[in-house]
C-alpha positions, 0 to 999 in steps of 0.5 A: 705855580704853573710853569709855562705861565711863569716862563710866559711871563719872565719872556714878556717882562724881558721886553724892557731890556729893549729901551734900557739898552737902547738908553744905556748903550745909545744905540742907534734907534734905526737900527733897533727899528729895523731889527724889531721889523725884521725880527716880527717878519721872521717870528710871523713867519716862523709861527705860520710854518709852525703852525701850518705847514708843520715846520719848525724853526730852530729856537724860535719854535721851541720858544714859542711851544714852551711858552703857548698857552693851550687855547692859543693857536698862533702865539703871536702875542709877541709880534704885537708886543714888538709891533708896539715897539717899533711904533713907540720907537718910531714916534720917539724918532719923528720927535712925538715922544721922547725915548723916556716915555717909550721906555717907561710905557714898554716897563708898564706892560712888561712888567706890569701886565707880567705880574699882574699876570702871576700875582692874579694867576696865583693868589688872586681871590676877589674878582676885578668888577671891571673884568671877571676874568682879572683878579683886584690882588693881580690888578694892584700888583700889576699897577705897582710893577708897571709904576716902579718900572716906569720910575726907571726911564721917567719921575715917579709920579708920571710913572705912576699916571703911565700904570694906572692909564696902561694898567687900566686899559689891561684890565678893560674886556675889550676884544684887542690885545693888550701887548699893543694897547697896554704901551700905546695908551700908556705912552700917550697918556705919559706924553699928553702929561709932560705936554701940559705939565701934569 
């Protein structure tokens, strides 16, 4: 199995710590907030410099060259990934979304979209008929993890609706990253089923 791709993906599933500690720790949402924000503005930054003025920063830099992908100019997968957390967090917040179902949505992709990822990568034979480019083995692994997960922060079965809604959109050909559509979706499908009582 190719290195780079299973550190990749051990950096992407450790996003769930986020929500945990912010559950388990009760720590204060603002300041998780402004952290993230801060955070995605030193990350951008430091990609820029990286990128185009040929300027490291420390640990930030080597992070990032260990885990790029060689067809990825500008890793900013992770801004995305973290700008979705600031916005589920921010929805949790303004009472939209409980802070359950954020963490729940962040499990789908972290974990989901990370195995799905390795699985695919590794053992993945039959190719999804939705999108060539995804393997059904990668697929099926991927809703698994991102259902037990979620089953972490939130009841099994609506574990299992926020995978199959995150997991889905994952495996959609669709020209938008997945690091910020894969929680959304996954957020909003949860949420939308606790309100009708699904």
């Amino acid at each position: 199995m190719d290195k780079l791709e299973v550190i990749r993906q051990l950096i992407h599933m450790s996003g769930v710590l986020i929500p945990l500690a912010v559950i388990l720790l009760k720590l204060d949402l603002n300041l998780v907030i402004l952290a993230l924000v801060l955070f995605i503005i030193v990350y951008v930054s430091s990609e820029y410099l990286r990128v185009y003025k040929k300027i490291k920063i420390p640990i930030i830099s080597d992070v990032v060259e260990n885990a790029i992908r060689q067809e990825e100019k500008m890793a900013l997968t992770s801004a995305y990934y973290l700008g979705a957390m600031v916005l589920l967090f921010l929805l949790v917040r303004f009472n939209i979304c409980s802070i359950e179902v954020a963490g729940a949505s962040i499990a789908v992709l972290g974990l989901g979209d990370g195995v799905s990822t390795l699985i695919g990568k590794h053992f993945g034979k039959t190719r999804n008929p939705i999108n060539q480019k995804k393997s059904i083995e990668g697929s099926i692994s991927g809703i698994i993890a991102a259902s037990l997960g979620a089953a972490v922060f939130i009841a099994f079965p609506l574990a299992i609706t926020g995978a199959l809604i995150g997991m889905f959109v994952e495996m959609l050909p669709i020209n938008l990253n997945d690091n910020f559509t894969v929680p959304i979706s996954a957020a909003a499908g949860m949420q939308f089923a606790l309100i009708v009582g699904i």
